[in-house]
mmCIF file as Biopython writes it, N, C-alpha, C and O atoms, coordinates in Angstrom:
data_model
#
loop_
_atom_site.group_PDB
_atom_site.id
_atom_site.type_symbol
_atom_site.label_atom_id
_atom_site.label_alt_id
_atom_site.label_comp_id
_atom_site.label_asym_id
_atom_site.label_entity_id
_atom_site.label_seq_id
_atom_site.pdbx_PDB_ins_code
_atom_site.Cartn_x
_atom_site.Cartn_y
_atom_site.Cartn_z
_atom_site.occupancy
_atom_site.B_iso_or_equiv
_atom_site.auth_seq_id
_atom_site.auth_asym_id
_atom_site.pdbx_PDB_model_num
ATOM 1  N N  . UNK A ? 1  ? -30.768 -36.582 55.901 1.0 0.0 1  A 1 
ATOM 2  C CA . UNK A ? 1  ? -31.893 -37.292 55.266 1.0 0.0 1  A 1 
ATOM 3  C C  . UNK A ? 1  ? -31.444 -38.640 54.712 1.0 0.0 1  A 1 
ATOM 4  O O  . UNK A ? 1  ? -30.248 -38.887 54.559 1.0 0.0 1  A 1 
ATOM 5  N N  . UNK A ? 2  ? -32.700 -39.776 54.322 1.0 0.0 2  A 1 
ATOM 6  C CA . UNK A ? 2  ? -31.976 -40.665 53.958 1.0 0.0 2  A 1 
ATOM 7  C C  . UNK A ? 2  ? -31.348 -40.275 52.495 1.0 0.0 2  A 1 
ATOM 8  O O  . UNK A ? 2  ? -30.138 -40.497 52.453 1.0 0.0 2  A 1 
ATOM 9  N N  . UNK A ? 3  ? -31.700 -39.937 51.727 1.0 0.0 3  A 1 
ATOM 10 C CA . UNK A ? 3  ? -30.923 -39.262 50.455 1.0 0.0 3  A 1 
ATOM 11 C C  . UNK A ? 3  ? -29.438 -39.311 50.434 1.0 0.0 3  A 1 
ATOM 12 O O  . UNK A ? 3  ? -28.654 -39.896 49.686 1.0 0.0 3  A 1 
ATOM 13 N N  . UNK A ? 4  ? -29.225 -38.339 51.719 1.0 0.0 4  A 1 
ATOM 14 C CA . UNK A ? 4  ? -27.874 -38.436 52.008 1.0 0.0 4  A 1 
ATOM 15 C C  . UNK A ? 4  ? -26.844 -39.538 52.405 1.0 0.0 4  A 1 
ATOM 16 O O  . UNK A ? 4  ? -25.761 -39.762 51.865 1.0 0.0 4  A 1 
ATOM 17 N N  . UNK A ? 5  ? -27.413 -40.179 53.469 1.0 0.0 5  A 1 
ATOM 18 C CA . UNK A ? 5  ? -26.920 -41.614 53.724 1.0 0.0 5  A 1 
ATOM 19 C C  . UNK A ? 5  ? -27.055 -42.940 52.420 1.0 0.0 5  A 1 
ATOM 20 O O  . UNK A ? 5  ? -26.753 -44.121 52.592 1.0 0.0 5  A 1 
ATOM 21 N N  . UNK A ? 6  ? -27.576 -42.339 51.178 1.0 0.0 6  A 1 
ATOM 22 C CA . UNK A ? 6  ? -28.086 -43.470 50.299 1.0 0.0 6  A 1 
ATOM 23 C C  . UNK A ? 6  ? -26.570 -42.708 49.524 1.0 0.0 6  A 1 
ATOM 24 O O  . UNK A ? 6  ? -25.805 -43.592 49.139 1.0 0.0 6  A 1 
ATOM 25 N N  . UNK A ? 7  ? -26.177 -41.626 49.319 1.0 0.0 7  A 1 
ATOM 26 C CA . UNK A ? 7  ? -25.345 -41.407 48.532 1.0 0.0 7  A 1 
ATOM 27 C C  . UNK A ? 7  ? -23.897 -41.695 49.249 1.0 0.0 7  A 1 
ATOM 28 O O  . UNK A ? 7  ? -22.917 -41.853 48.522 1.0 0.0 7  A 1 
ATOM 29 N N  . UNK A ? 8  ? -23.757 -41.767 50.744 1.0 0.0 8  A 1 
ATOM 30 C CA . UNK A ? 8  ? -22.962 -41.823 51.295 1.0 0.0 8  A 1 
ATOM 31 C C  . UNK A ? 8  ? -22.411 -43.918 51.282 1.0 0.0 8  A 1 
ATOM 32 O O  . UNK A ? 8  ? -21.350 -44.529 51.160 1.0 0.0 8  A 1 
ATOM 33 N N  . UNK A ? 9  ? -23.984 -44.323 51.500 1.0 0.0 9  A 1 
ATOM 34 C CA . UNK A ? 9  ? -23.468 -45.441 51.129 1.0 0.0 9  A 1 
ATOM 35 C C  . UNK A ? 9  ? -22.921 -46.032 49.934 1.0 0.0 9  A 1 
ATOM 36 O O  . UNK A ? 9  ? -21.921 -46.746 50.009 1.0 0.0 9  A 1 
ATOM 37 N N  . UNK A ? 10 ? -23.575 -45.760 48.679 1.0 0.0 10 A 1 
ATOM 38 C CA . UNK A ? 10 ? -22.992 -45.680 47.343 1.0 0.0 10 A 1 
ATOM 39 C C  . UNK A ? 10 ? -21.586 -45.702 47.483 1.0 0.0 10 A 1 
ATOM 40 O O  . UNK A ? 10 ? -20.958 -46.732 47.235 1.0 0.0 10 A 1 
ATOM 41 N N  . UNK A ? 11 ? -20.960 -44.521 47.908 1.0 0.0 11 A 1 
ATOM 42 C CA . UNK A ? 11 ? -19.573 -43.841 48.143 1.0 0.0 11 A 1 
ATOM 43 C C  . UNK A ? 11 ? -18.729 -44.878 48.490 1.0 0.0 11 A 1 
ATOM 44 O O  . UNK A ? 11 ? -17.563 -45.021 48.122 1.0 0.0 11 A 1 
ATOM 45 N N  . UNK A ? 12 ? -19.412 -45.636 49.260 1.0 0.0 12 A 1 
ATOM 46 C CA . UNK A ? 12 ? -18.652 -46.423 50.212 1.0 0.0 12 A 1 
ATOM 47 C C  . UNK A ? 12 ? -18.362 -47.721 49.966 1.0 0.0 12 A 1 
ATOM 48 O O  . UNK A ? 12 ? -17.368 -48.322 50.373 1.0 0.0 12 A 1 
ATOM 49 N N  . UNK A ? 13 ? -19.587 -48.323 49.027 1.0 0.0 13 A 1 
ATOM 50 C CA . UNK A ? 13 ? -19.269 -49.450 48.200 1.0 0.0 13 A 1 
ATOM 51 C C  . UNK A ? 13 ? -18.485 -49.323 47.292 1.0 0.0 13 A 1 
ATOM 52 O O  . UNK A ? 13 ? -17.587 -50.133 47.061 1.0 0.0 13 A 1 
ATOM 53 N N  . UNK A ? 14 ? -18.779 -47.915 46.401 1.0 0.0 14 A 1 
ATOM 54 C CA . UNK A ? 14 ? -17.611 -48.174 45.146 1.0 0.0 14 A 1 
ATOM 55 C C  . UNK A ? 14 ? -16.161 -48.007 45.599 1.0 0.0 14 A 1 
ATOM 56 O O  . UNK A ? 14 ? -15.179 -48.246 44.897 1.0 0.0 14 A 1 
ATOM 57 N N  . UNK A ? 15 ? -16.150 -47.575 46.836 1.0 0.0 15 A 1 
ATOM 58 C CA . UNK A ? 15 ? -14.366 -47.409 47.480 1.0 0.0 15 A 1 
ATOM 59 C C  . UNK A ? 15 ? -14.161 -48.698 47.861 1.0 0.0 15 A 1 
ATOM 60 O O  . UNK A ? 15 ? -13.056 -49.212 47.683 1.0 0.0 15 A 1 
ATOM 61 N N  . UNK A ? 16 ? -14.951 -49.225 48.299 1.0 0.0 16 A 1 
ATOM 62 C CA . UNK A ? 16 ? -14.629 -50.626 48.767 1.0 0.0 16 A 1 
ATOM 63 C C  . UNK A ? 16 ? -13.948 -51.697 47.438 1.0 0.0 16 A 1 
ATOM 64 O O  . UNK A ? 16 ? -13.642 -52.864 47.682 1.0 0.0 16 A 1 
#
């Protein structure tokens, strides 16, 4: 769901 991909992106900025 997008839900998931919204938390996945999150994830991915703050690692960045």
């Amino acid at each position: 769901t997008l839900a998931k991909w919204t938390s996945l992106s999150e994830g991915f900025h703050l690692h960045l």
